[in-house]
C-alpha positions as CSV (number, residue, x, y, z in Angstrom):
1,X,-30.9,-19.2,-24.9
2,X,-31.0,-22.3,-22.6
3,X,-28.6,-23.0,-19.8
4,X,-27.9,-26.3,-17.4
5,X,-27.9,-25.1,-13.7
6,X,-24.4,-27.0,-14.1
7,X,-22.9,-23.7,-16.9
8,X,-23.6,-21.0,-14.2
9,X,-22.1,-23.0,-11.0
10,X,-18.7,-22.3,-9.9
11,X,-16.6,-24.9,-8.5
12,X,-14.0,-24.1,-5.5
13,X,-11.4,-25.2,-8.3
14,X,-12.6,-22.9,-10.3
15,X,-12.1,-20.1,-7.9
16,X,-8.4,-20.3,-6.7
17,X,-7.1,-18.9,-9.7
18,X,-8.3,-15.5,-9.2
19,X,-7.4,-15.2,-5.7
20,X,-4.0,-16.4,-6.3
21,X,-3.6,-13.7,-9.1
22,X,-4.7,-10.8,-6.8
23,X,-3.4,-10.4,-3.1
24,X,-5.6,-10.0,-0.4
25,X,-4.8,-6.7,1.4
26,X,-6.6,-5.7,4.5
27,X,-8.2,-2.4,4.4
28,X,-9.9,-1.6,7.8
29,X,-11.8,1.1,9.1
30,X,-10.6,1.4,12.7
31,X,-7.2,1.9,14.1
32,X,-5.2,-0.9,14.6
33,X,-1.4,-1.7,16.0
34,X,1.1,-1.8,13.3
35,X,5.0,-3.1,13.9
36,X,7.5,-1.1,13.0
37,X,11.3,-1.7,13.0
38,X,12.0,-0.7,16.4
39,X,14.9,1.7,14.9
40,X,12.1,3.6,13.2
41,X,11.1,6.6,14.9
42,X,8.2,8.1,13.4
43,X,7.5,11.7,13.0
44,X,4.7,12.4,10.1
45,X,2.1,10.4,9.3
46,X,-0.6,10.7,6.4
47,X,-3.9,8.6,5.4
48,X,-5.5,8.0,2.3
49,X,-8.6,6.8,1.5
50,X,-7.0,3.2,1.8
51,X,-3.0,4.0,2.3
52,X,-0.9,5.5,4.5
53,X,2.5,7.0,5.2
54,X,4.9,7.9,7.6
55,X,7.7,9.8,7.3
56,X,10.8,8.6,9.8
57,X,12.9,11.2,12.2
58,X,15.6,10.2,9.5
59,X,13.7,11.2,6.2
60,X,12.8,8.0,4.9
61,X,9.1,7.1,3.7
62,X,7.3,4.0,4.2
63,X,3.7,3.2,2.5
64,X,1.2,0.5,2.7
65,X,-2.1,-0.2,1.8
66,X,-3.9,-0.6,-1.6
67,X,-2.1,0.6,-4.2
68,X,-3.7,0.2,-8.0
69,X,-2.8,3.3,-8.9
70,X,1.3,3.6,-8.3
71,X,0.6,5.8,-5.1
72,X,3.0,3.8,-2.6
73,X,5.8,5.0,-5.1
74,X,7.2,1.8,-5.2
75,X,7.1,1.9,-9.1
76,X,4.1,-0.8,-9.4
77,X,0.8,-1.1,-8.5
78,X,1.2,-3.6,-6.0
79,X,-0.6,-3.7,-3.0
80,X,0.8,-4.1,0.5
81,X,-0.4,-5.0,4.3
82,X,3.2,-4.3,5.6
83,X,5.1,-0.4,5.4
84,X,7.9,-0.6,2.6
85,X,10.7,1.8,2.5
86,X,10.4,3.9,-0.5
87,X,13.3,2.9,-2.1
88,X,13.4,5.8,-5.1
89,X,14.2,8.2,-2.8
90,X,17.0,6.9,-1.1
91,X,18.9,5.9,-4.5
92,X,18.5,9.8,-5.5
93,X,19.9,11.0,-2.1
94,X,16.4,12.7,-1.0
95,X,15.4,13.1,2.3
96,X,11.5,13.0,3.2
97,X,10.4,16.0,5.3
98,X,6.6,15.7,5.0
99,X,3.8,13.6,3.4
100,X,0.0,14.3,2.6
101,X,-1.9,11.8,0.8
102,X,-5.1,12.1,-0.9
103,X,-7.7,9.2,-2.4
104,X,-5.3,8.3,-4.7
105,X,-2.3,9.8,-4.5
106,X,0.8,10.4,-1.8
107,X,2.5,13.8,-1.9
108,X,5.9,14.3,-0.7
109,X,7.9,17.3,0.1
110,X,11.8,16.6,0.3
111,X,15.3,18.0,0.7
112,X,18.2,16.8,-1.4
C-alpha cells in the first residue's frame, strides 16, 4: 500500500484538538512550593505515584495530581494541578484523620 508524504504529516491544526480534550497536568519529580489557603493548616500528608493529599488540622482532605482512575475522590477522573477539597466527605459529616495513598489509589481513615 502506497502513501503521499502529505497522508502521514500532521498539521498544527490538526493537533489542537487533542490537547484541548485532555488537560495538561504537571507531574514533577522534585519538591516544589504549593499555595494553600492561608486558613489551612496542614497536618498529614501522603504521595502517590503522581497525587497527593493532605489532611487539614480541621479534618478536611484536599487531592491533586493525575487522577484517571477516580483516586482524588472527587467522583471523576479528572485531573488537577491545584488541591480540591474533597467535597463527599464534608456532605456526609466525616471528618479526615489520616491519608495513605498508593500508585493508584488514596486511603482514608475518618471519624463521623
Amino acid at each position: 500500500v502506497g502513501s503521499s508524504p502529505g497522508d502521514t504529516e500532521l498539521t498544527p491544526h490538526q493537533e489542537q484538538p487533542a490537547a484541548e480534550d485532555s488537560a495538561f497536568i504537571s507531574i514533577q519529580a522534585f519538591p516544589a512550593l504549593l499555595d494553600l489557603p492561608q486558613d489551612l493548616e496542614v497536618s498529614k500528608v501522603s504521595c502517590g505515584s503522581r497525587h497527593t493529599a493532605i489532611v487539614t488540622r480541621g479534618g478536611e482532605l484536599y487531592t491533586w495530581g493525575w487522577g484517571k482512575y477516580g483516586q482524588l475522590g472527587h467522583g471523576d477522573n479528572a485531573s488537577s494541578d491545584q488541591p480540591r477539597r474533597v467535597e463527599y466527605l464534608v456532605a456526609e459529616g466525616l471528618q479526615a484523620e489520616e491519608v495513605v495513598c498508593g500508585p493508584w489509589t488514596t486511603y482514608v481513615c475518618v471519624l463521623e
